[in-house]
C-alpha positions as CSV (number, residue, x, y, z in Angstrom):
1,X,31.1,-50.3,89.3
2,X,30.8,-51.6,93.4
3,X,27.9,-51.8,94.9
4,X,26.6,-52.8,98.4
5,X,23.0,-54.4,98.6
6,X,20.7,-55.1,101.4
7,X,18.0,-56.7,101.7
8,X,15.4,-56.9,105.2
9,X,12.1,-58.1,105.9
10,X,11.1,-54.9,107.6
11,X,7.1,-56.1,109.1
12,X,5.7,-52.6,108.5
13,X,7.8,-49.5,106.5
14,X,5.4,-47.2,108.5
15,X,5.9,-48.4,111.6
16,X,9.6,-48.7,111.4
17,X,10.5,-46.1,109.3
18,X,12.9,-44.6,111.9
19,X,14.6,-48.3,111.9
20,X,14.9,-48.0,108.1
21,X,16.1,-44.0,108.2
22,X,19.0,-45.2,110.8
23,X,20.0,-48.6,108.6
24,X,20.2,-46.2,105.7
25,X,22.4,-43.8,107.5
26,X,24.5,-46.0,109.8
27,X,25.4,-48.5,107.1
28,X,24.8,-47.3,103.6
29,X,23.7,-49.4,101.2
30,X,23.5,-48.5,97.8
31,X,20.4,-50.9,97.6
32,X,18.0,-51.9,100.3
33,X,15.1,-54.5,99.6
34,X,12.3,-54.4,101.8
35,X,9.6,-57.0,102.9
36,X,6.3,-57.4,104.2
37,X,6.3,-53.7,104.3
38,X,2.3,-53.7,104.9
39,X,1.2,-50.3,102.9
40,X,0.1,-49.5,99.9
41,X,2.8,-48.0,97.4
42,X,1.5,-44.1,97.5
43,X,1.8,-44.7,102.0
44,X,5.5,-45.7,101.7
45,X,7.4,-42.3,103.9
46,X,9.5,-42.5,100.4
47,X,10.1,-38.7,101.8
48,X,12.2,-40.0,104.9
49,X,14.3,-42.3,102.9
50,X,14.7,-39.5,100.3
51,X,16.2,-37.2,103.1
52,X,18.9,-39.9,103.7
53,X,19.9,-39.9,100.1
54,X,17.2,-42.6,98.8
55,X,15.9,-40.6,96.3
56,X,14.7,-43.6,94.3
57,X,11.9,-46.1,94.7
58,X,10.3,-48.9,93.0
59,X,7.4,-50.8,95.3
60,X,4.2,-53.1,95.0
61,X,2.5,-52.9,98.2
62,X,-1.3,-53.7,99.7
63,X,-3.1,-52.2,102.9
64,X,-2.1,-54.5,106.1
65,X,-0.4,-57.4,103.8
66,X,2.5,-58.7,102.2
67,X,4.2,-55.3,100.3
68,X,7.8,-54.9,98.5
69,X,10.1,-52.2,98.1
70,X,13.5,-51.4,96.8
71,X,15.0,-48.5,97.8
72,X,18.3,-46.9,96.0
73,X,20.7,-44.2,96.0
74,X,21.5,-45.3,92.4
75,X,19.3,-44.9,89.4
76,X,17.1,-47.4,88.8
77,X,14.0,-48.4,86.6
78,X,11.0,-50.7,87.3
79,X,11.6,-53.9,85.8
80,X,7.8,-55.0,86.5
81,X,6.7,-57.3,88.8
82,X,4.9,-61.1,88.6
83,X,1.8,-62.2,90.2
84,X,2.9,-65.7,92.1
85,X,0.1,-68.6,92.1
86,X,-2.0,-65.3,90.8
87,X,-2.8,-64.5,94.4
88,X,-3.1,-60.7,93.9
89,X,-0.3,-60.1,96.8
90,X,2.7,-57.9,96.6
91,X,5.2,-60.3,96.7
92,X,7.5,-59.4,94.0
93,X,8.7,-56.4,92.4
94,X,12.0,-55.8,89.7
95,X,13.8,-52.9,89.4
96,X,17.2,-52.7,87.0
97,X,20.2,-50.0,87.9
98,X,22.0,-48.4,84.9
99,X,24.9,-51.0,84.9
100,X,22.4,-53.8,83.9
101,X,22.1,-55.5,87.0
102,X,18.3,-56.7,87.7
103,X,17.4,-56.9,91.0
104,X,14.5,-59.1,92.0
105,X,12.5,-58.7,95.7
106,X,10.8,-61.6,96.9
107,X,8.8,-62.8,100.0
108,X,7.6,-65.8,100.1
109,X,5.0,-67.0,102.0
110,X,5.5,-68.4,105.5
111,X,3.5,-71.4,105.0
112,X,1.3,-71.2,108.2
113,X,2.0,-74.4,110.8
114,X,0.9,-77.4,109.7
115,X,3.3,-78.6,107.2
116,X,1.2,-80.3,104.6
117,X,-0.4,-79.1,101.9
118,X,-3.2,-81.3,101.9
119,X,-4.7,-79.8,105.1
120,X,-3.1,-75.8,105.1
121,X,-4.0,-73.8,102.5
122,X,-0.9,-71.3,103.5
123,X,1.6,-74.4,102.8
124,X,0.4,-75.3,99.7
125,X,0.7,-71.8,98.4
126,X,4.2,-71.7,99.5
127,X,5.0,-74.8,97.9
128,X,3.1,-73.4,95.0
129,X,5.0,-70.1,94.9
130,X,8.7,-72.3,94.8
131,X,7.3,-74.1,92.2
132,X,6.4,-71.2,90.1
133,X,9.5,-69.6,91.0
134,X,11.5,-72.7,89.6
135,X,9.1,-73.0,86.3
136,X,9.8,-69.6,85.6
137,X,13.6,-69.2,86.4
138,X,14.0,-72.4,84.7
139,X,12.3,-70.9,81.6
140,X,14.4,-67.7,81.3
141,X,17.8,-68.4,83.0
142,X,18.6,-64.7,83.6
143,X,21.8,-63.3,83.0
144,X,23.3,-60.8,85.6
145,X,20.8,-60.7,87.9
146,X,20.0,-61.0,91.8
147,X,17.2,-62.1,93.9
148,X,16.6,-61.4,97.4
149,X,13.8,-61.7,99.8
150,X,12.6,-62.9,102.7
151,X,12.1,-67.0,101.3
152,X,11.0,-68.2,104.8
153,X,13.0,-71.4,104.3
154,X,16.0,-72.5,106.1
155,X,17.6,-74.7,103.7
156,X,21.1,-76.2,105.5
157,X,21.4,-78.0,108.9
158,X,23.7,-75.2,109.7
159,X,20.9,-72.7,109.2
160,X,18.6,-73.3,112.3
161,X,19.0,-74.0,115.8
162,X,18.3,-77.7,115.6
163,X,18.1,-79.4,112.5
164,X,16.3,-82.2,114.4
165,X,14.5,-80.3,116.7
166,X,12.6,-78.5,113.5
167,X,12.4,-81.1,110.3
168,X,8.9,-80.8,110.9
169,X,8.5,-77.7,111.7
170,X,7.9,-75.0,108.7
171,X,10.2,-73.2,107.4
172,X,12.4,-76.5,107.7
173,X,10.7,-79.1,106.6
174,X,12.4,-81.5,103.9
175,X,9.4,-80.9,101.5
176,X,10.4,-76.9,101.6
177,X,13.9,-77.2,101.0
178,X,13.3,-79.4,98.2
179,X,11.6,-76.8,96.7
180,X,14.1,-74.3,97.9
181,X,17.1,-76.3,96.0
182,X,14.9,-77.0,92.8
183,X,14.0,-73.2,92.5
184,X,17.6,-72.3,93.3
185,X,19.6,-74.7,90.6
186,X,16.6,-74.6,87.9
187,X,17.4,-70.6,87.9
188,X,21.1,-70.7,88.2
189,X,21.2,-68.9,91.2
190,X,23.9,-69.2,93.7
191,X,23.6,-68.4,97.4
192,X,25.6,-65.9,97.9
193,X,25.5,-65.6,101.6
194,X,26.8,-69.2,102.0
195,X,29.5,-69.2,98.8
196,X,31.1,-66.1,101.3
197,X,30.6,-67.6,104.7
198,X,30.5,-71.6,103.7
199,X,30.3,-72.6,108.0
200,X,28.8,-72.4,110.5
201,X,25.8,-71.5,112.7
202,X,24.2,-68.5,110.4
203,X,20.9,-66.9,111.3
204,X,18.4,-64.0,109.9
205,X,15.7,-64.7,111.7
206,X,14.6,-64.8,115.5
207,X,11.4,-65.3,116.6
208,X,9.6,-62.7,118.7
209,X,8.3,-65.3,121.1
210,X,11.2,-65.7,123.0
211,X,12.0,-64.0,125.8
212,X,15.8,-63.0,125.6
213,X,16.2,-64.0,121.8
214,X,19.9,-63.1,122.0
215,X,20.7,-65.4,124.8
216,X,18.5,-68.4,123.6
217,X,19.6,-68.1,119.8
218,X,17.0,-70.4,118.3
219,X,17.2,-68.3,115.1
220,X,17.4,-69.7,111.5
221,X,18.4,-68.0,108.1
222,X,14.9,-67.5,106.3
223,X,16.7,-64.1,104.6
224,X,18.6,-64.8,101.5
225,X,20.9,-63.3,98.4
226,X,21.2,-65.1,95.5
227,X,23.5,-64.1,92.0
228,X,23.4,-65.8,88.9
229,X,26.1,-67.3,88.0
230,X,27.9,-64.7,85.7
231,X,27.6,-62.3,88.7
232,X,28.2,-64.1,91.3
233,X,32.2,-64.7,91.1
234,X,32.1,-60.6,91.6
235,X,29.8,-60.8,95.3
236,X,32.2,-60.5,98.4
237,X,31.6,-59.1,102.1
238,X,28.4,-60.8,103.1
239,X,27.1,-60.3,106.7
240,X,24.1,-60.1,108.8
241,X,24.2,-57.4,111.0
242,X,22.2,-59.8,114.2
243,X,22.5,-56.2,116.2
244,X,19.9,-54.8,114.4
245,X,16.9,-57.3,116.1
246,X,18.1,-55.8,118.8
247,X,17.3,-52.2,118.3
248,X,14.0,-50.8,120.1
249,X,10.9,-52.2,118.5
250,X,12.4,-54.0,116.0
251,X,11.5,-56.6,113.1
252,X,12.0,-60.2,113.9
253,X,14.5,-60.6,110.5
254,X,17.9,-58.7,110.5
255,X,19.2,-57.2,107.7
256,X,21.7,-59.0,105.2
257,X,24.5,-57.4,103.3
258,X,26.7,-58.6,100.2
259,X,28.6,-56.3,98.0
260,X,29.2,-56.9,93.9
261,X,32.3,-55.5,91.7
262,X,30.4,-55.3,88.8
């Protein structure tokens, strides 16, 4: 069985469910991950999507906040979810198609600005959250399973603008991709994104700030797919489509792609 997943932090399903209608149709995923989706679950236009061929939804939202969905064309069952730092937020969500696969939906938080956890609050949850998600990996070591999300940390030199220009700025910082690695290897994961484009300049991520964000570029990869590593010999033909921060009223993240021979 092939499959082609997708996963995009979306900042508000409602608002941009005509953006998610169009991905859906235009490139056909068989599985799109959303975050930050900012509704609770029984708000989610699950209609719209269903109209495209989506007929299937598993989600953990809250008003305003944080939210997770994954959408399918492909049978799938909720595989439940986890409460990270036991925060009450909608960060994660599971859901497990009928070949076995486990797909887990993540977003992590940003951090806020100041990057140390002595004075922010935000950054010592995130730090918390990685840490969590490493314990807990660590612990089970899945088998045939995947984890996307928006992880709001740009972990290679290769994935920002200026690796100098933003060691200290979060997102970045060499605390956070400490924590990045340690959560990666203690679960087995592979990043699939970079094992399938190993080079160069890659970004998910563009800040809306900026006035011509295509001409400046000053993006970085916060958006990631990762495969354990008995799947992830079978992911090929990863992209992100950059064209999509480009459509009218659009999220600040572009979607990312990889497809699995399963």
């Amino acid at each position: 069985m092939s499959f082609t997943l997708a996963t995009w932090n979306i900042n508000s399903v409602r608002l941009r469910a005509d953006l998610v209608s169009r991905l859906l149709r235009e490139e056909a995923p068989d599985v799109l991950c959303l975050q930050e989706c900012k509704s609770p679950v029984d708000k989610i236009p699950t209609e719209i999507f269903a109209a495209v061929g989506y007929e299937h939804c598993v989600a953990r939202g809250q008003k305003g906040y944080n939210g997770v969905a994954i959408l399918s064309r492909l049978p799938l069952e909720d595989a439940g979810q986890r409460d990270f730092v036991s925060k009450g937020d909608a960060r994660h969500v599971a859901a497990r198609l009928e070949n076995g696969v486990t797909i887990h939906n993540c977003y992590v938080p940003a951090g806020g600005d100041v990057p140390d956890p002595e004075v922010n609050e935000k950054f010592d949850h995130k730090l918390k959250f990685m840490a969590e998600l490493r314990d807990w990996f660590g612990a089970e070591r899945p088998e045939k399973s995947i984890l996307v999300g928006d992880l709001n940390i740009a972990p290679r030199e290769d994935d920002v603008w200026s690796h100098k220009q933003l060691l200290k700025v979060v997102s970045h910082t060499p605390i956070e991709v400490e924590a990045f690695e340690e959560a990666r290897i203690a679960g087995g994961w592979v990043d699939v994104t970079r094992a399938d484009i190993p080079e160069g300049q890659l970004y998910s991520w563009w800040s809306y700030r900026a006035r011509d964000w295509d001409a400046a570029d000053k993006g970085r990869r916060l958006d990631h797919i990762w495969a354990t590593e008995d799947l992830a010999p079978a992911a090929h033909s990863s992209r992100i489509l950059r064209e999509v921060r480009g459509w009218e009223k659009p999220s600040d993240h572009a979607p990312i792609f990889a497809s699995f021979d399963v």
